[in-house]
Structures are given as structure tokens and as C-alpha cells.
Backbone as a printed PyTorch tensor [residue, N CA C, xyz], in Angstrom:
tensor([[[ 26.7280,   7.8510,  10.3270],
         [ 26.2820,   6.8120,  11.2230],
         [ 26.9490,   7.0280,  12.5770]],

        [[ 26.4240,   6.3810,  13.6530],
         [ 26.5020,   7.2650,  14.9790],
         [ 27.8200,   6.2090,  15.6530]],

        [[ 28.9720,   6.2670,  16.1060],
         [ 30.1570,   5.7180,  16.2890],
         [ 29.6480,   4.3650,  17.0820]],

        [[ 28.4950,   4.4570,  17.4180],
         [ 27.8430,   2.8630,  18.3160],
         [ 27.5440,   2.3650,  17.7750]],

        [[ 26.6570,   3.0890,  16.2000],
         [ 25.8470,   2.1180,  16.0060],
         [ 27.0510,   1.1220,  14.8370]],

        [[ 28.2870,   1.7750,  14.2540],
         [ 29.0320,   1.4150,  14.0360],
         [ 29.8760,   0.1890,  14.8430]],

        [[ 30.1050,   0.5360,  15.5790],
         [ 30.4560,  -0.5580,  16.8390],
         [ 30.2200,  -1.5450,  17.4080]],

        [[ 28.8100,  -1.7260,  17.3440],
         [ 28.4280,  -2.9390,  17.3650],
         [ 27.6660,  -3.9550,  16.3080]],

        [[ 27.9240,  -3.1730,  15.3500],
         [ 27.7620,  -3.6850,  13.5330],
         [ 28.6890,  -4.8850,  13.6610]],

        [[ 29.7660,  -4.0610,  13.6610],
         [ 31.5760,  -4.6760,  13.3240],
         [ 31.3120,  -5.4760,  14.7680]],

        [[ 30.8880,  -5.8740,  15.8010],
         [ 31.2510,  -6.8850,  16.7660],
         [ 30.0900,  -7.5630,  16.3800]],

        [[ 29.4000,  -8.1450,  15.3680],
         [ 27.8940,  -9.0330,  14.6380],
         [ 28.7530,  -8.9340,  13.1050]],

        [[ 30.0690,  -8.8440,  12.7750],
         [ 30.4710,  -9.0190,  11.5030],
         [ 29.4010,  -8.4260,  10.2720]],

        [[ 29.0400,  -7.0190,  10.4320],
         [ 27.8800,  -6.8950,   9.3820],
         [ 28.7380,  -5.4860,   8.8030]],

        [[ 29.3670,  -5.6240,   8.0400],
         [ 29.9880,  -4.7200,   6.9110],
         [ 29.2220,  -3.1880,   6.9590]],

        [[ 29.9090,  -2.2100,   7.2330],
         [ 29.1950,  -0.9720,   6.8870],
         [ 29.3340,  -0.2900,   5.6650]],

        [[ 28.7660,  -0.4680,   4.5840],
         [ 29.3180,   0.2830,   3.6060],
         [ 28.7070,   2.1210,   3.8580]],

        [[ 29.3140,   2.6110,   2.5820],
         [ 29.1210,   3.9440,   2.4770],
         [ 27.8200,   3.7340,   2.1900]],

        [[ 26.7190,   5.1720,   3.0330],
         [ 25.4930,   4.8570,   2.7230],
         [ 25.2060,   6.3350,   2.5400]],

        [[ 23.9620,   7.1180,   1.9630],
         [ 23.4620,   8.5780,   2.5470],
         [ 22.0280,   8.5160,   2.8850]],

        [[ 21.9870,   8.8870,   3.6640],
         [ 20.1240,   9.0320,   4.0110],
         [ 19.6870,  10.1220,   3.6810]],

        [[ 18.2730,  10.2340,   3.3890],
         [ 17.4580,  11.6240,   2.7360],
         [ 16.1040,  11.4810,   3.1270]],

        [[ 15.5890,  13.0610,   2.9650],
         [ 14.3770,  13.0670,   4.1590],
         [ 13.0200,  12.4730,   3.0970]],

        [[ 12.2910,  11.7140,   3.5950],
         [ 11.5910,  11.5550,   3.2500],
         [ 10.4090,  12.1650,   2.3310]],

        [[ 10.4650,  11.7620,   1.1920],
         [  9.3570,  12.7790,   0.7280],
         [  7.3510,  11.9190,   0.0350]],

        [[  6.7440,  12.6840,   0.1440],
         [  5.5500,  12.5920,  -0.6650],
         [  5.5610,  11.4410,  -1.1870]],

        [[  5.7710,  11.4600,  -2.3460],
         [  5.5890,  10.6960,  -3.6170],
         [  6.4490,   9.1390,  -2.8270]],

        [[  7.4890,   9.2390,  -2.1680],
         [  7.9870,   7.6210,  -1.7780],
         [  6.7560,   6.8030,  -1.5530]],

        [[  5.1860,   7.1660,  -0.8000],
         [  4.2580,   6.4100,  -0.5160],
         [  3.8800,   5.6470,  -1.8740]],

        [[  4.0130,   6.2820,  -2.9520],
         [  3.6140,   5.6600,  -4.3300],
         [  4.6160,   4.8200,  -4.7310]],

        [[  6.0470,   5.1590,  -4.5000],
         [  7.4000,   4.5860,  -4.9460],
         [  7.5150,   3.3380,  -4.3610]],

        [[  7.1330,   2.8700,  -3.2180],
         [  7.7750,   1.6520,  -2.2480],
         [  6.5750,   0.9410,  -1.8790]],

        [[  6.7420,  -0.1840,  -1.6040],
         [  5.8570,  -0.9670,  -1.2180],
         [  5.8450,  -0.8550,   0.6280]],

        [[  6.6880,  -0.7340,   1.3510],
         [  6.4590,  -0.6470,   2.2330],
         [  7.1960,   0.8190,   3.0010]],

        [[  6.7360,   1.3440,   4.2870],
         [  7.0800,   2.2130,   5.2830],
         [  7.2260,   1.9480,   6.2800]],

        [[  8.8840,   1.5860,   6.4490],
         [  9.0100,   0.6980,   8.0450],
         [  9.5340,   2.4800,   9.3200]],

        [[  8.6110,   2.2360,  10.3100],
         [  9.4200,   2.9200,  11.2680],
         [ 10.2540,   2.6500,  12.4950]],

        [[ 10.7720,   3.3990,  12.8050],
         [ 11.5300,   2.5850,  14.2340],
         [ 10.3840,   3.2060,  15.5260]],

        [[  9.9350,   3.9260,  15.7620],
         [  9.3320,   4.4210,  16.7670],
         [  8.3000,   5.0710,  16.5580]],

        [[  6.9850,   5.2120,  17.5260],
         [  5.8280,   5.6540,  17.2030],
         [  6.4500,   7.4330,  16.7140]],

        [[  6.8090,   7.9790,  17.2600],
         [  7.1220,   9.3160,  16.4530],
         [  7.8600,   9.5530,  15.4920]],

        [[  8.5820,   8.3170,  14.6550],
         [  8.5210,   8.5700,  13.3620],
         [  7.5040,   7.9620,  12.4510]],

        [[  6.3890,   7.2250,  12.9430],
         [  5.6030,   6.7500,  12.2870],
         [  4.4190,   7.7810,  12.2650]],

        [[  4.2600,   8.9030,  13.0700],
         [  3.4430,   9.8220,  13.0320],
         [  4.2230,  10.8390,  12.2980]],

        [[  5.7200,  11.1010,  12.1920],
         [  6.1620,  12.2720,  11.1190],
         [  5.6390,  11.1910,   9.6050]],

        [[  6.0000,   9.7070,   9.6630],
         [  5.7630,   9.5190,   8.3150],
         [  4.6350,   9.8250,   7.2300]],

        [[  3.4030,   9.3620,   8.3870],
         [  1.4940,   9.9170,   8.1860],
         [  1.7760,  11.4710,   7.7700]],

        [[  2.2770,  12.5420,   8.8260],
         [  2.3400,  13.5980,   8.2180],
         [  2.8440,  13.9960,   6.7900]],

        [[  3.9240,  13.6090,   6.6490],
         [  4.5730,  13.3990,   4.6550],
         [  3.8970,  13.2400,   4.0150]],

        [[  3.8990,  11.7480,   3.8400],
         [  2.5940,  10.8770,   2.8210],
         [  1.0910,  11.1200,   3.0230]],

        [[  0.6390,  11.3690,   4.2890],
         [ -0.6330,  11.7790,   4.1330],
         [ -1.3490,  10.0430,   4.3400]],

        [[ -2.4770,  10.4090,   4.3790],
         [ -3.5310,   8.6980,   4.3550],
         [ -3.1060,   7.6710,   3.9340]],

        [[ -2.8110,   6.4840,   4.8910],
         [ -1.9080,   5.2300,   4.2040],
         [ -3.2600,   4.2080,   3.9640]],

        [[ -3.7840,   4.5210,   3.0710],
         [ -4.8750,   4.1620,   2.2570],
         [ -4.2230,   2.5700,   2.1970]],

        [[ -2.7460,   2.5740,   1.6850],
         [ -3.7130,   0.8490,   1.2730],
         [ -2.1780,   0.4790,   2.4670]],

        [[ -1.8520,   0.7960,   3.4680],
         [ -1.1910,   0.1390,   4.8450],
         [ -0.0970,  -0.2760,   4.1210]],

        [[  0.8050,   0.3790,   3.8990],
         [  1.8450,   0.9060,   3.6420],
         [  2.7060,   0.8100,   4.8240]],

        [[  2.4850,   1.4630,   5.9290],
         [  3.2370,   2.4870,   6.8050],
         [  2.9840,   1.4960,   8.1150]],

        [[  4.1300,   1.2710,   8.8330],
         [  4.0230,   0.3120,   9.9390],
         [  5.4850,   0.6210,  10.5620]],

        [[  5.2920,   0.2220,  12.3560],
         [  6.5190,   0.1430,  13.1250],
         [  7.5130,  -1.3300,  12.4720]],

        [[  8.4280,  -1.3330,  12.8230],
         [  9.3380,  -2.6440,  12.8060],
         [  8.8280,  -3.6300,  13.4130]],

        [[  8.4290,  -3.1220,  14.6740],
         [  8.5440,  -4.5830,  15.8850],
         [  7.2290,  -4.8120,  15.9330]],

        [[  5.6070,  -4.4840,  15.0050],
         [  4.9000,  -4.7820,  14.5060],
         [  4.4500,  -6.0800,  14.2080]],

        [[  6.2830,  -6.4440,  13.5020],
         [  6.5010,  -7.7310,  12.7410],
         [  6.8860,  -8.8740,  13.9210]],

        [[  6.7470,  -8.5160,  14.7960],
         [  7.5960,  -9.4520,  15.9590],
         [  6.2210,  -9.2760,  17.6330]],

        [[  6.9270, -10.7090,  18.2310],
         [  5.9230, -11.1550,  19.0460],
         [  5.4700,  -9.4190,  20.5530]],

        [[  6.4890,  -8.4940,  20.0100],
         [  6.8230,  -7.5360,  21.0110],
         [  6.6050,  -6.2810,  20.5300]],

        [[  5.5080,  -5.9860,  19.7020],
         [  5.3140,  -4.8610,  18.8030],
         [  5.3930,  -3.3170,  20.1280]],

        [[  5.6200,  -2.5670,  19.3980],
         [  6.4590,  -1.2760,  20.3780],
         [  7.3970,  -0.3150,  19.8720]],

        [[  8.1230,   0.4390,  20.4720],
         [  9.3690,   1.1740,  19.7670],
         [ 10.9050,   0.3580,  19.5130]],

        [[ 11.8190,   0.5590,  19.2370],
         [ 12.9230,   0.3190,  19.3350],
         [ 13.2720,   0.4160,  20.3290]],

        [[ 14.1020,   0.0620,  21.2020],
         [ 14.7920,   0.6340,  21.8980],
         [ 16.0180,   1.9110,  21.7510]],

        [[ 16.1030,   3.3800,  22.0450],
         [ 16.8490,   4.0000,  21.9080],
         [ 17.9710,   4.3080,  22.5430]],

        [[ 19.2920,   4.0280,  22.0390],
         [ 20.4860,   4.5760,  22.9550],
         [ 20.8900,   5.7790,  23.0470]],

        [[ 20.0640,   6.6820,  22.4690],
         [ 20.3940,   8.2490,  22.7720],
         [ 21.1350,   8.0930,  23.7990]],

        [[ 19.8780,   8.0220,  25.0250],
         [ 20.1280,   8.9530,  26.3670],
         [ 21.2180,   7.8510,  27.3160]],

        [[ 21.1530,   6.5560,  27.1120],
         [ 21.7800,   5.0860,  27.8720],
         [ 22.9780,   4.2370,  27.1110]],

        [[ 23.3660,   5.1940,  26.1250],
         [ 24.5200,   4.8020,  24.7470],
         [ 25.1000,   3.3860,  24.8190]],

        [[ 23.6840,   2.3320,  25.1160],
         [ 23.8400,   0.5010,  24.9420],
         [ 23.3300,   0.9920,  23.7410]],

        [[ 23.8830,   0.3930,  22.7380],
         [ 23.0440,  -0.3490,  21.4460],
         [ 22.9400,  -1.3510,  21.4620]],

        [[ 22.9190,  -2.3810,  22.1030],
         [ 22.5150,  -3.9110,  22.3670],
         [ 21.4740,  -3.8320,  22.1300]],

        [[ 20.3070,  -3.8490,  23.3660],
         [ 19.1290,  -3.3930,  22.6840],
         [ 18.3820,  -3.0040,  21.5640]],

        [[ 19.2340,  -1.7120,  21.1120],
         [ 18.4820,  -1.5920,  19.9460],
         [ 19.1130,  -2.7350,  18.7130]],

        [[ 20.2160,  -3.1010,  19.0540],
         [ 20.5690,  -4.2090,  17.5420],
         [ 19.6270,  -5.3050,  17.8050]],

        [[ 19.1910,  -5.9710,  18.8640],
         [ 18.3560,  -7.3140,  19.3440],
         [ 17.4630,  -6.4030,  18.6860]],

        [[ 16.4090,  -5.4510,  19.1110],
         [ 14.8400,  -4.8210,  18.2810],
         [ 15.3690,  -5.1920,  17.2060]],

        [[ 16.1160,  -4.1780,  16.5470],
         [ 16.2140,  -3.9050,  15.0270],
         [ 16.3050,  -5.3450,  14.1920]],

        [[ 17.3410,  -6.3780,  14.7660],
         [ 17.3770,  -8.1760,  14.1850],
         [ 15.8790,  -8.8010,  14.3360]],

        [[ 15.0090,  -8.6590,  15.2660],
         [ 14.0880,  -9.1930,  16.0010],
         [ 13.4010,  -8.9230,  14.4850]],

        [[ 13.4260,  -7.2320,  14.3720],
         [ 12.0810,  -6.8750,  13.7000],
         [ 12.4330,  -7.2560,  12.0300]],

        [[ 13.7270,  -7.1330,  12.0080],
         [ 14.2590,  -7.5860,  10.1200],
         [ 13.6150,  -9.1350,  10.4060]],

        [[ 14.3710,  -9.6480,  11.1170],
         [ 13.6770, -11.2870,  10.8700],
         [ 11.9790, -11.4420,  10.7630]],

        [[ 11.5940, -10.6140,  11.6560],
         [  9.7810, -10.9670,  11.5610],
         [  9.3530, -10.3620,  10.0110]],

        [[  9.7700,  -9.0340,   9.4900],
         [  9.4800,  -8.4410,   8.3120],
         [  9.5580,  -9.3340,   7.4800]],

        [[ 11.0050, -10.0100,   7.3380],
         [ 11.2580, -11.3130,   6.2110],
         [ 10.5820, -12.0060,   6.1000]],

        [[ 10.2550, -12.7300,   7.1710],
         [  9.3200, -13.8200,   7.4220],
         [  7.4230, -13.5490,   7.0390]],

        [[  7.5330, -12.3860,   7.3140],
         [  6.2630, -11.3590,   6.5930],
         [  6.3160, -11.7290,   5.2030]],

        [[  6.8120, -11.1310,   4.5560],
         [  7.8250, -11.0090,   2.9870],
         [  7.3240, -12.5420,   2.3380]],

        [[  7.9220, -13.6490,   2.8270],
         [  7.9580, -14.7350,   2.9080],
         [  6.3630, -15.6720,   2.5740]],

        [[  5.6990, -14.4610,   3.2970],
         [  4.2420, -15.3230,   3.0750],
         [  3.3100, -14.6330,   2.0530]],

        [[  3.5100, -13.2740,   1.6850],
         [  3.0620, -12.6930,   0.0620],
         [  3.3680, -13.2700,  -0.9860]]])
């Protein structure tokens, strides 16, 4: 995890545990009910993987929220403010999604 995005976890009191990430494969489209992305170009690598999201599966985050779009990225401007406001914005709208199935 990237030392910011760490950083401003711990200043929002949100515990980091040990985590590992792994690349996406095939078969997850059958495994999960949903495919959240952060940005239109991982939502076009995701289509490439899985192939036809036949039954809409596969969606951005902020989709879920009044501001549908990318994340904001701190690559190049190393604020993660931004991207923690997207990323809260879009967990709360998803839930609230969640909420009405």
C-alpha cells in the first residue's frame, strides 16, 4: 500500500490490516456479484479479462454517487484527500445501492 494512502487512513482512524492484492482473473465474473472500478481504464482492462458483462456486473465507484466519473488520482499531485472523499463518497452510494436489493 502506497505510504499516502496509508497516511491518511490512520488520520480517518481506519485500521490497515495486512492485505495482498491479485490480478484479476476470468472466472471472478462468475465468482462475485459485483466489479467495482476506480477509473474508466480499469474498467476497460476489467471488460478485457471477463469479457461481456452480460448480466452488469462491472461498474465505476462514483457511478454510485451524485458525481459519476474517475477517482481522483494522486499519482502525479500526491493529495489523497481527494481521492479518500471519491473513494467514501462512492462506498457510501454502493451501500446504499446494496441496501435497496
Amino acid at each position: 500500500m502506497h505510504p499516502g494512502t496509508r497516511r491518511i487512513l490512520a488520520q480517518h482512524g481506519i485500521p490497515v490490516p495486512a492485505h495482498r492484492a491479485r490480478q484479476l482473473q476470468r472466472q471472478d465474473y462468475s465468482r462475485y456479484d459485483l466489479l467495482i472500478a476506480m477509473e474508466q481504464k480499469n474498467l476497460s482492462g476489467i471488460r478485457r479479462i471477463v469479457g461481456p458483462d452480460i448480466q452488469n456486473k462491472v461498474h465505476l465507484l462514483l457511478c454510485y454517487t451524485r458525481s459519476p466519473g474517475d477517482i481522483a488520482d494522486p499519482w502525479y499531485t500526491g493529495d489523497f484527500a481527494p481521492t479518500y472523499r471519491d473513494v467514501t463518497a462512492g462506498c457510501q452510494g454502493l451501500l446504499q445501492a446494496l441496501g435497496h436489493i
